[in-house]
N, C-alpha and C positions, 0 to 999 in steps of 0.2 A: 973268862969273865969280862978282859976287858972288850976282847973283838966283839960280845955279845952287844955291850952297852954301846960300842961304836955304831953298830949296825942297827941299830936302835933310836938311832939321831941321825944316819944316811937319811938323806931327802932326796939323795939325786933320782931317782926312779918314778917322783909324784911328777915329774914334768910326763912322762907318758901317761900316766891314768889322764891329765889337764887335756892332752891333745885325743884321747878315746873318745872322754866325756863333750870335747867341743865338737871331735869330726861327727857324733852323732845326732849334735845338735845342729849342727849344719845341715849335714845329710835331712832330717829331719824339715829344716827349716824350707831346705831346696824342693823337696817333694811338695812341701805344702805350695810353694810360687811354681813349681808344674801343674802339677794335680791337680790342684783346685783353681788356678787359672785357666786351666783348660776346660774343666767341670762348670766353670762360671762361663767360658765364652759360647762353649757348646748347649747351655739352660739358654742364653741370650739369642745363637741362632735359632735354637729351638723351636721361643717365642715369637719370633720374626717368622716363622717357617706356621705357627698355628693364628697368629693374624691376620697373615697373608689371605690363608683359607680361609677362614671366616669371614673378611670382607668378601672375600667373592664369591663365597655362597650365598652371601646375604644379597651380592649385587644378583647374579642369578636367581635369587629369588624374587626380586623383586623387578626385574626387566622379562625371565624368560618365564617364570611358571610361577605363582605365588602359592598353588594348591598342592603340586608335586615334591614331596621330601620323602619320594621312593629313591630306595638304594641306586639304582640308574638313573634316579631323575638329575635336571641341570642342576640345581643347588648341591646337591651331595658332590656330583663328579667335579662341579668348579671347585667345590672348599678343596678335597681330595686332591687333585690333580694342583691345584695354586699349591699348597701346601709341600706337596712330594716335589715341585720345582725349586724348593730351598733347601741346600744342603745341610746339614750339620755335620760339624766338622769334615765336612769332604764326603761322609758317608750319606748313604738314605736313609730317611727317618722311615717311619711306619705309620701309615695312616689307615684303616680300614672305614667303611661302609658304617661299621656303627660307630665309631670313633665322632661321626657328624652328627647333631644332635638338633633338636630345635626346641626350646625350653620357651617357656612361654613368657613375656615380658610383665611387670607390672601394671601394666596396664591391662593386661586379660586378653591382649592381640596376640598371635604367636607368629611372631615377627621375627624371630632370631637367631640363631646358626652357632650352633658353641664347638667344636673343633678339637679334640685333643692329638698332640703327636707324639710319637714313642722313639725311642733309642734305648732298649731294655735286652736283659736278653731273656724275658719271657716272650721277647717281638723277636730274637734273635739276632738283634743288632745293639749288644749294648757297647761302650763305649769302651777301651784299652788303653791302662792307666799304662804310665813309664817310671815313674819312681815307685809309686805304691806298690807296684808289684810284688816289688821285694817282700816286702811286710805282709803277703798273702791277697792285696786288693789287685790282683789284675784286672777287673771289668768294674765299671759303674752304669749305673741306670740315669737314664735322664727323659723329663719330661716337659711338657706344657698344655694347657690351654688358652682359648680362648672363644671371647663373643662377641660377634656381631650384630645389630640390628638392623631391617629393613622399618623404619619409624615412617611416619606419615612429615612429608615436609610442611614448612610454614614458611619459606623462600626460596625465590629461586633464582639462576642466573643465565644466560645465554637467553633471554627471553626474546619472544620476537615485537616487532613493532606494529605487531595489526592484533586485531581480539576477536573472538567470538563468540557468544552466550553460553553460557553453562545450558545443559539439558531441563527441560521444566518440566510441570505437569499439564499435558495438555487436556482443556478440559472444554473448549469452545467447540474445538472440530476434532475428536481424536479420529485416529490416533496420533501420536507425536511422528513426524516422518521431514525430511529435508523441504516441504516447502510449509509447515506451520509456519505461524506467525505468531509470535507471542501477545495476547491481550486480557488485559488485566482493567487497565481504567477506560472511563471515557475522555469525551476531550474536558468534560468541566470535570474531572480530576476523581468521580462516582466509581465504583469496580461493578465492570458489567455481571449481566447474565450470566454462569456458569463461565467466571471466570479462569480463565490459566494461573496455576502457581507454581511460582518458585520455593522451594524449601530447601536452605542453606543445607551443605555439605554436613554432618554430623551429627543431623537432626531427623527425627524418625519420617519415614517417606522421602525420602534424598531420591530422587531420580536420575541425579546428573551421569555425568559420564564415568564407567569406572576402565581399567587397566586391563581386567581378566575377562569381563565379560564382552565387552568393549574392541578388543584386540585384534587387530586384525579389519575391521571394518573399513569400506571405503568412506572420504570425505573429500566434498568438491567445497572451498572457500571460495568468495568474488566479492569485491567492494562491494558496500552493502547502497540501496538507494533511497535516499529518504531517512526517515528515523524507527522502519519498517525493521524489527527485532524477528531474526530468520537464522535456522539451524546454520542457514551457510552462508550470511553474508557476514561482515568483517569491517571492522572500523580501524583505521590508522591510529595510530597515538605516539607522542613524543616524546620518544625514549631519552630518560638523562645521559649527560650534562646537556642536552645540544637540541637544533630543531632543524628543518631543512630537508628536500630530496636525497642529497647525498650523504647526509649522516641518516636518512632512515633506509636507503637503501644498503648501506654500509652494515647495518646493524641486522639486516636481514640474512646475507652473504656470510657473517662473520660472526663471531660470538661477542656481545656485551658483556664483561666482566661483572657490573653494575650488578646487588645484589637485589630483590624484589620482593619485600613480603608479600604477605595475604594482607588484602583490604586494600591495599594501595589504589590512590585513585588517579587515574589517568588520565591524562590529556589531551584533548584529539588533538591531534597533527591538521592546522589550517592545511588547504588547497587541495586537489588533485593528486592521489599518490598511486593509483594506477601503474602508469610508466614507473616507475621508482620500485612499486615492488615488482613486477614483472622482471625488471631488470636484476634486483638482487636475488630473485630466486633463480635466474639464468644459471647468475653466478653461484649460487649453492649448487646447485646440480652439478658445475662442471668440475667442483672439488673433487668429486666421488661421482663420474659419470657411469662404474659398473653396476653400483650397488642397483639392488631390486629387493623386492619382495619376495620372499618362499613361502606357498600358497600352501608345503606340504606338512608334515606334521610338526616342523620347526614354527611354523607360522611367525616368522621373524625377517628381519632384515639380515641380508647376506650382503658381505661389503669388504673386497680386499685391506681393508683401513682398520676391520674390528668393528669399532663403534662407530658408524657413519656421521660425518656432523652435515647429513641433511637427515637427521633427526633431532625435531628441535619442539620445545615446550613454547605451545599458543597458550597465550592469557584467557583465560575463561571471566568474561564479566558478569555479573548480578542484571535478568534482564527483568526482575519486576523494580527493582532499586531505577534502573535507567526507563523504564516506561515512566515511573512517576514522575521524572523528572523531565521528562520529555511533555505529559499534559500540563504539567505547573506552567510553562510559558519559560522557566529557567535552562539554562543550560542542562544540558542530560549527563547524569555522570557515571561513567564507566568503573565500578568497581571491579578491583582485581578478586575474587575467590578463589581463584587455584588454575590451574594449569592441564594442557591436554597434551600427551607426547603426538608428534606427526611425524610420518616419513614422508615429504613429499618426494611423488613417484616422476610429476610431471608437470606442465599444463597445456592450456588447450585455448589460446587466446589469452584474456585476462582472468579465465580459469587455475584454480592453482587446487590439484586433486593428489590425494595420496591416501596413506593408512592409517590407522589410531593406533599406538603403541603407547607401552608402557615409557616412563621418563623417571631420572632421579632429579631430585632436589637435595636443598640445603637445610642446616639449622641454623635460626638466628634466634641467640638466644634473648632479644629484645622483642621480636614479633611476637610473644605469645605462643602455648601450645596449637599445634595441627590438630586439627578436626579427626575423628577417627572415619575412615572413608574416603580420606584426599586419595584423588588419585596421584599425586608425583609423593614417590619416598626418596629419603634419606639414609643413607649408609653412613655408619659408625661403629665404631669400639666400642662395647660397652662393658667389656670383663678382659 
């Protein structure tokens, strides 16, 4: 009776249950800073690995095909291929064909590129836990998506220092072809005969230049002479902070950082800039002297570089806006509307001729919504 009662008040033994009870809270604790550190880094590459894709289905949608969201088409293979270039955890995610999506934006455009990626093991690549194990969790699933859009820009940057009129309706002599001439008023400020019209970008009868239909097409620019408004002649203007030969041939050659809404109004460049752009476009050419044109079903610029930077966004200005101001007796003002992508291919004297291509732009969120129809888009996040 008494060893009973002794053994009855023995405590020496509760030190083991203390250290069972802690090693499996430990154990515990330890699995949770693997497992689920590792389950959080591999959700994180995941999402880096379904962004990736989506911006560059979206850029491919909007530089190489905007109508093409066939399983081979450029949008799909960019998201796909961007995508399966990000590893997770060191293994391959899974991307398939239908995995790229293109969901239509709130605005009723279907501008957007949404992208999921897999590490599952219905993809048969799911993820292999190292503490969990034990407790029956050997594999986890892990996913992502995301969305891109191709939106219509309202700025843009690397712009060049010469402009050219947006496309109008030609209604004096059609049809519209490279030696129209835009006429709208007379000289005492009357709108002739079966005037020519302009109708702004995102307003019904827009005729200007678009991206897809557009693509590809030749274009010859040349200083323009007189105040004679012409598919292809080109006015200088003085790109910020600066004025001068050498800061506009500079800015021709090289990229202005300087951001550019729409409407922005321009400044002609006083004097003679002939020489100055001849010479900057020398200089653009010799950045990237392989690149060319592919006439074949790529219909695209091919350029050891990737993205050639002699492909560059010309100003498109308002030419009934500057006709008006051209019969008033006042200075003429070059409005900015939007932008035309160019490759120049070459020139030919003070000729300066290449291709129309698509171009991206920026958002600024102080200029105002883009017009639906601009031709320069914007890539972005948007999920």
């Amino acid at each position: 009776m008494i060893r009973l009662r002794h053994l009855r008040r023995d405590e020496r033994g509760a030190s083991l249950l203390y250290i069972t009870v802690g090693f499996m809270a430990f154990f515990a604790a330890t699995a949770l800073a693997i497992d689920v550190g590792m389950l959080m880094t591999a959700r994180g590459q995941a999402q880096t690995a379904a962004d990736a894709g989506a911006l560059a289905g979206a850029v491919a949608l909007a530089l190489d095909d905007f109508d093409d969201r066939s399983a081979d088409g450029p949008a799909v293979l960019a998201a796909m291929n961007t995508a399966l270039e990000n590893a997770v955890l060191k293994g391959i995610a899974s991307v398939e064909p239908d995995d790229v999506t293109f969901p239509v934006a709130p605005s009723g455009e279907s501008n957007r590129v949404r992208v999921a990626v897999f590490r599952t093991a219905e993809r048969n690549n799911p993820l292999s836990t190292f503490i969990m194990s034990v407790f029956g969790f050997s594999q986890a699933d892990i996913s992502a998506r995301a969305t891109a859009e191709a939106a219509p820009a309202n700025a843009m940057t690397c712009v060049r220092p010469f402009t050219i009129p947006d496309r109008w309706d030609e209604n004096t002599a059609p049809p519209w072809n490279a030696d129209s001439v835009f006429e709208h008023y007379d000289n005492q400020g009357n709108t002739v005969p079966d005037a020519d019209e302009y109708i702004p970008v995102g307003q019904p009868g827009y005729q200007g230049y678009d991206p897809v239909d557009d693509k590809g097409a030749l274009l010859t620019i040349r200083a323009g002479s007189g105040n004679n408004i012409q598919p292809t002649f080109y006015y200088s203007w003085a790109m910020p902070p600066d004025t001068g030969a050498d800061w506009y041939t500079e800015n021709i050659a090289n990229c202005n950082q300087t951001q550019i809404p729409r409407n922005y109004e321009m400044t002609q460049e006083p004097g003679n800039m002939v020489g100055p752009t001849v010479a900057g476009i020398d200089d653009l050419i010799a950045q990237d002297p392989t690149a060319y044109w592919d006439d074949g079903p790529c219909n695209c610029v091919k350029s050891p570089l990737g993205r050639s930077p002699r492909v560059f966004p010309i100003p498109l200005y308002d030419p009934e806006q500057y006709d008006q101001g051209k019969v008033s007796g006042r200075n003429a003002t070059l409005v900015m509307v939007g932008w035309l992508g160019f490759f120049v291919e070459g020139r030919n004297g003070n000729d300066v001729y290449g291709r129309i291509t698509p171009i991206l732009g920026v958002i600024d969120g102080d200029a105002g919504p883009a017009p639906e129809g601009s031709f320069a888009r914007a890539v972005r996040l948007v999920e």
